[in-house]
C-alpha positions as CSV (number, residue, x, y, z in Angstrom):
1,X,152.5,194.5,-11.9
2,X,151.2,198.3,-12.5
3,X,148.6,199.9,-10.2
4,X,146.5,199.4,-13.6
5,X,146.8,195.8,-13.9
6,X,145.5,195.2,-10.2
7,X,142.6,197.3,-10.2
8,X,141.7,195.3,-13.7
9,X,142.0,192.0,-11.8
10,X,140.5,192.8,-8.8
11,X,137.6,194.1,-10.6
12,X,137.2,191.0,-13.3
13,X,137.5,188.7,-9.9
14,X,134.4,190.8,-8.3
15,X,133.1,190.6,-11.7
16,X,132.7,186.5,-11.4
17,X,131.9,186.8,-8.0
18,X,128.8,188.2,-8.6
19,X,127.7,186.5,-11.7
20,X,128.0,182.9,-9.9
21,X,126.1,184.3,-6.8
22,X,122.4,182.9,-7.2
23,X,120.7,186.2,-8.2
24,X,117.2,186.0,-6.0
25,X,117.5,186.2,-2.0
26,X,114.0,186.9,-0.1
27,X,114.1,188.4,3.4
28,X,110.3,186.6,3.8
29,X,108.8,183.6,2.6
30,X,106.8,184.2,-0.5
31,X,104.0,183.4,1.5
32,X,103.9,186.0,3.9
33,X,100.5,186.7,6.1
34,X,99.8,189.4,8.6
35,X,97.9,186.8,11.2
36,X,100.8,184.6,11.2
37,X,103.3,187.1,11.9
38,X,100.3,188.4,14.9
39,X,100.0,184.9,16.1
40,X,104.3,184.4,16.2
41,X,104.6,188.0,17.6
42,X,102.3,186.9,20.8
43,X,103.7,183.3,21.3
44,X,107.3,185.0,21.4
45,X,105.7,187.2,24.1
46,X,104.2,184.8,25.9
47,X,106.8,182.5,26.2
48,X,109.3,185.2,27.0
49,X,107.1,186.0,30.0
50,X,107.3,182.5,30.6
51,X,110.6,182.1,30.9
52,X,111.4,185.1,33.2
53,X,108.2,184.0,35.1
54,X,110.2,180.4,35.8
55,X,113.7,182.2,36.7
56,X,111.7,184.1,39.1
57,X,110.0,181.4,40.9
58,X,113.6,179.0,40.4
59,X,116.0,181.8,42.3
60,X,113.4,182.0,45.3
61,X,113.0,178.1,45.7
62,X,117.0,178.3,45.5
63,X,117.6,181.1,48.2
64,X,114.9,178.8,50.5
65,X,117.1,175.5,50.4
66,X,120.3,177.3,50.1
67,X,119.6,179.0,54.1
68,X,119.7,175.0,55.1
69,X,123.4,175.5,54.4
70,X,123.8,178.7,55.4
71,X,122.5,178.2,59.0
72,X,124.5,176.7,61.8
73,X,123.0,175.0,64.5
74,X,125.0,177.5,67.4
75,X,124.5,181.1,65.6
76,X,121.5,182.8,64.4
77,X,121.7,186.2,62.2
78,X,118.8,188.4,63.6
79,X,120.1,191.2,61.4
80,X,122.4,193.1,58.8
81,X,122.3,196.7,57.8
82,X,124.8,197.6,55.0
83,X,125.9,200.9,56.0
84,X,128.0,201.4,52.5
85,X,129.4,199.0,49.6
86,X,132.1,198.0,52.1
87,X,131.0,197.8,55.8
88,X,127.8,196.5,57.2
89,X,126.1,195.7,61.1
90,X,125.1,192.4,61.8
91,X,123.6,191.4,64.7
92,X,124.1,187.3,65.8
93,X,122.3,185.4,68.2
94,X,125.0,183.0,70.1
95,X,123.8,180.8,73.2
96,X,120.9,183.5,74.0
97,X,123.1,187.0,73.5
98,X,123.0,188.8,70.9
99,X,126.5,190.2,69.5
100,X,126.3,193.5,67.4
101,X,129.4,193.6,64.7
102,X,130.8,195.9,62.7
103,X,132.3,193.7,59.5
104,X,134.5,195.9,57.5
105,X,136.8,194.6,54.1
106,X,139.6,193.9,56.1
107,X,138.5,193.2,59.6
108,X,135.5,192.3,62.1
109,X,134.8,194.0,65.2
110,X,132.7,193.1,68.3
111,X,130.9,196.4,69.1
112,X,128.2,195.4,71.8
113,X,127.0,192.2,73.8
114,X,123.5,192.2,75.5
115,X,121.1,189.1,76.5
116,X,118.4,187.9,74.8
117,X,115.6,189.1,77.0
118,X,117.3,192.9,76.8
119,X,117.0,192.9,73.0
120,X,113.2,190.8,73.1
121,X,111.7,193.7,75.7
122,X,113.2,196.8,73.6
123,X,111.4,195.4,70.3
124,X,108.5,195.0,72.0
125,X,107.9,198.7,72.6
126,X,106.1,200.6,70.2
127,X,108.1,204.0,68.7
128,X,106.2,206.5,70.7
129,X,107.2,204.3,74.1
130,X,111.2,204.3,73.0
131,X,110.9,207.8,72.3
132,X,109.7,208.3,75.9
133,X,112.3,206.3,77.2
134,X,115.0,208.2,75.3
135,X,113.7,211.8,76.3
136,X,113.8,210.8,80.0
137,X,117.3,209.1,79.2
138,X,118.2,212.7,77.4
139,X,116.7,214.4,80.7
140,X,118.8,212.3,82.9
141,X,121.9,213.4,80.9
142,X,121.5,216.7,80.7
143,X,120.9,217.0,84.0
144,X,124.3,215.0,85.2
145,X,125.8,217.2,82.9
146,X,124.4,220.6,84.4
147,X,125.3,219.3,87.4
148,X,128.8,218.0,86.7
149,X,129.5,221.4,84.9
150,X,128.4,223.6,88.2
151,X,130.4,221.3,90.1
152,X,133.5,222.6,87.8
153,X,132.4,225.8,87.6
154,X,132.4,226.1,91.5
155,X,135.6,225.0,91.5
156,X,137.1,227.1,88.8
157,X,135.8,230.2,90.4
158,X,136.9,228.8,93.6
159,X,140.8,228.7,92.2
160,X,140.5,232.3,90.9
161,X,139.3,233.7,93.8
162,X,141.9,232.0,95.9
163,X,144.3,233.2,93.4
164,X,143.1,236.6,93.6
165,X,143.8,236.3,97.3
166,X,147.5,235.5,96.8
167,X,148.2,238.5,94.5
């Protein structure tokens, strides 16, 4: 067949098509009234709202039965701070002392161990109290440090003068 021919029949065969196709279509009924599309426009609405309204209420009443699972009878979770996408802190209650972990993707690592009553009596501070408390710790520190760095002083000066002494 020529290039000719085929054009002619594909052309003849759209042809048909579209004389046998029914020759009305409407988008909207014939009937069409601005308070009915109003009133459909603010049921949709509504029940949309509806809808996210029950999801809402459904995931919390999930998350409240699922911790009946989740909990053990031996371990609570006080705590867990995400630190980045991959590690976090949590901090566990296990037969009254309270385990700080770091949890990482590939392992799980114990970083402190304190009681109960340690970790009850530090919350119960207010900020402006544990700031105190950490100044007077800082104080403390700086001065066992002073100290500890005359102490070394004292004896590197002692070394050089006995060194001095030799030459």
């Amino acid at each position: 067949m020529s290039n000719k021919k085929c054009v002619k029949l594909i052309l003849t065969s759209i042809l048909i098509i579209i004389l046998l196709m029914c020759n009305k279509v409407y988008a909207v009924n014939a009937g069409y009234e601005l308070g009915k599309a109003i009133f459909k426009l603010f049921s949709y609405t509504g029940i949309f709202i509806l809808v996210i309204v029950i999801a809402i209420y459904v995931t919390r009443f999930i998350a409240k039965n699922s911790k009946k699972f989740i909990n053990s009878k031996y371990m609570k979770i006080i705590d867990i701070l995400n630190i980045d996408i991959n590690t976090k802190i949590a901090m566990i209650e296990i037969n009254n002392k309270i385990y700080v972990f770091a949890i990482n993707n590939n392992n799980i690592e114990m970083i402190d161990k304190f009681l109960k009553e340690d970790f009850k009596t530090k919350m119960d501070l207010n900020f402006d109290e544990q700031l105190e408390e950490y100044k007077q710790r800082c104080v403390c520190d700086k001065n066992i440090f002073s100290t500890l760095k005359n102490k070394i002083n004292n004896l590197i000066s002692k070394e050089d003068d006995d060194n001095e002494k030799k030459y």
